[in-house]
C-alpha positions in Angstrom: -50.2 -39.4 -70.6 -47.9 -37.2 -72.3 -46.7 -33.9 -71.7 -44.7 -31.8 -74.1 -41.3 -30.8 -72.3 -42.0 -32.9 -69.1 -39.0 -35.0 -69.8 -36.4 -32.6 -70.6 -37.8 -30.5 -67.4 -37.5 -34.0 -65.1 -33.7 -34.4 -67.0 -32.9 -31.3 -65.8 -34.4 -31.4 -61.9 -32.4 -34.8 -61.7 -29.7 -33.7 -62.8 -29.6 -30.4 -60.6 -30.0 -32.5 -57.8 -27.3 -35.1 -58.8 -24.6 -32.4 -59.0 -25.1 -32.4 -55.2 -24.3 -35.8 -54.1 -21.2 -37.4 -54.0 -19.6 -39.9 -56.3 -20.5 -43.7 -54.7 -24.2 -41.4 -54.4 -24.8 -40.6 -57.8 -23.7 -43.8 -59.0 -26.3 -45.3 -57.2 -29.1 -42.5 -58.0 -28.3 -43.4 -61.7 -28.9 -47.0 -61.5 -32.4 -46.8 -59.4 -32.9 -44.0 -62.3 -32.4 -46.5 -65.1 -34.0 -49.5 -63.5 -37.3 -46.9 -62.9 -37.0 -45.7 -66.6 -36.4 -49.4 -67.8 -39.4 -50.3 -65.6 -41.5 -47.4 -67.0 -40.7 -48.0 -71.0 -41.0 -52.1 -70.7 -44.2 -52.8 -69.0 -44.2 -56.0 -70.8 -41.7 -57.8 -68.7 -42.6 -59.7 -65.4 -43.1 -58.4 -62.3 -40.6 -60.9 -60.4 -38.2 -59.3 -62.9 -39.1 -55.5 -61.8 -39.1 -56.9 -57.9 -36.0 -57.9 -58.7 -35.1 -55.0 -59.9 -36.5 -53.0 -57.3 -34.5 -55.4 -54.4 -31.0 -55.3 -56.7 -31.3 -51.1 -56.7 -32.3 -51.0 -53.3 -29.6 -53.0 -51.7 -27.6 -50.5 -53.6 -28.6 -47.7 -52.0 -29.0 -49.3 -48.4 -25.5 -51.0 -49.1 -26.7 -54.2 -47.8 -25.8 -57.3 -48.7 -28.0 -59.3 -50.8 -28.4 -63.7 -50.6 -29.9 -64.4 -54.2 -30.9 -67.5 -55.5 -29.1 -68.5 -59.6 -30.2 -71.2 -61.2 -28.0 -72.7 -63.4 -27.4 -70.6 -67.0 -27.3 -73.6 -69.1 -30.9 -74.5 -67.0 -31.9 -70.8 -67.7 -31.3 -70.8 -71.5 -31.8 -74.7 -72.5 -35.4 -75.0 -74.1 -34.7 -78.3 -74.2 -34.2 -79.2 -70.5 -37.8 -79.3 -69.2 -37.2 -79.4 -64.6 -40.2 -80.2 -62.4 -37.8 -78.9 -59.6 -35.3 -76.1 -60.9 -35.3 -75.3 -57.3 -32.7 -78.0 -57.0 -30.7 -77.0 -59.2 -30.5 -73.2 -57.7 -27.9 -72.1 -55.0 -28.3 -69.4 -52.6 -25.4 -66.8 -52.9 -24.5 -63.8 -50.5 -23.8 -61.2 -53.2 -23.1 -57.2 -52.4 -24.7 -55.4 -55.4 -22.1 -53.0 -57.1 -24.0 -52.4 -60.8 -26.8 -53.2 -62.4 -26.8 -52.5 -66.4 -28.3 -53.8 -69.6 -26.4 -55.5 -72.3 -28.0 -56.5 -76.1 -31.9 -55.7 -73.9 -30.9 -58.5 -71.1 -30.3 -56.8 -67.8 -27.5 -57.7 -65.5 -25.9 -57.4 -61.8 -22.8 -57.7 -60.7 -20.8 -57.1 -57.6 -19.4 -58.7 -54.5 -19.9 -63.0 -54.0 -19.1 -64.4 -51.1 -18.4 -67.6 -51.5 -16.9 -67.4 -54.5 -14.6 -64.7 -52.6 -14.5 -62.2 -56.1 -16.7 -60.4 -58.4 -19.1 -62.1 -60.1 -21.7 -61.2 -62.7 -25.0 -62.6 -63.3 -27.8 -62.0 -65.7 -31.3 -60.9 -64.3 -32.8 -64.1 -65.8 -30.5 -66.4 -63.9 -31.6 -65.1 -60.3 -34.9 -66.6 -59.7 -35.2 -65.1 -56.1 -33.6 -62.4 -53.5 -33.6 -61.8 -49.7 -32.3 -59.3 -47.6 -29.8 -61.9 -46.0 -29.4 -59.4 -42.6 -32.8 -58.7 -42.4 -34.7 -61.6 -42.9 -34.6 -65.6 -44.2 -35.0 -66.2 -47.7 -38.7 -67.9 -47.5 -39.5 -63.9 -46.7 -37.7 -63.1 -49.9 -38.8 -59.9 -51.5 -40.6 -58.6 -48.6 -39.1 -55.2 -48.7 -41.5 -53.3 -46.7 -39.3 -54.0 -43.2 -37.2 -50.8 -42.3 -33.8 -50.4 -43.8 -30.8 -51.4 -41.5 -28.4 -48.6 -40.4 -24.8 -49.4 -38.7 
């Protein structure tokens, strides 16, 4: 349904209410903004990919840290390569989420990676899976129902 003037009227509400919050705040309110609005305007795409989405934004906001599983890229992108068990190929990664963008309509995250002690970045494609790593085990991945940790 559309409404004439809804979305300049939401713009402005947001906006209002961004001028409010501090800088790390509205960093973070404008990613979980775009990754709604992406999720809103490209309904065609997978709902792992908007779970994942959902999970990358919200470990953002909760500033916890994230393990996620990447599969390989050339594994990710190879047509050719045909893998009965990609899971092999896939590491699990503690990551701490610092920005999620698009680039040329691919998304991406980046941030924090543990064992590779520096930033990384990833594209959304290349993480087949994420858990709340202080929460819970990765075979509960993408259970976020369970209460948010505060310390």
């Amino acid at each position: 349904m559309h409404i004439d003037g809804i979305q300049e009227t939401l713009d402005t509400i947001f906006s209002m209410f961004m001028d409010k919050l501090d800088l790390p705040q509205r960093q973070a309110m404008e990613r979980l903004y775009q990754a709604c609005t992406f999720e809103t305007h490209q309904p065609r795409h997978s709902t792992l990919e908007r779970d994942l989405l959902r999970a990358l934004a919200k470990s953002i906001m909760d500033q916890v840290t994230l393990e996620i599983l990447v599969v390989d890229d050339l594994i990710s992108k190879n047509s050719d390569i045909h893998l009965d068990n990609w899971e092999d190929y896939a590491v699990w990664l503690q990551f701490e989420v610092k920005e999620i963008y698009a680039h040329e309509s691919s998304w991406f995250v980046s941030g924090f990676c543990h064992e590779h002690q520096g930033n990384r970045c990833y594209a959304l494609q290349n993480i087949m899976n994420v858990s709340f790593s202080e929460r819970q085990n990765p075979a509960n991945a993408l259970n976020l129902d369970s209460p948010s940790r505060h310390g």
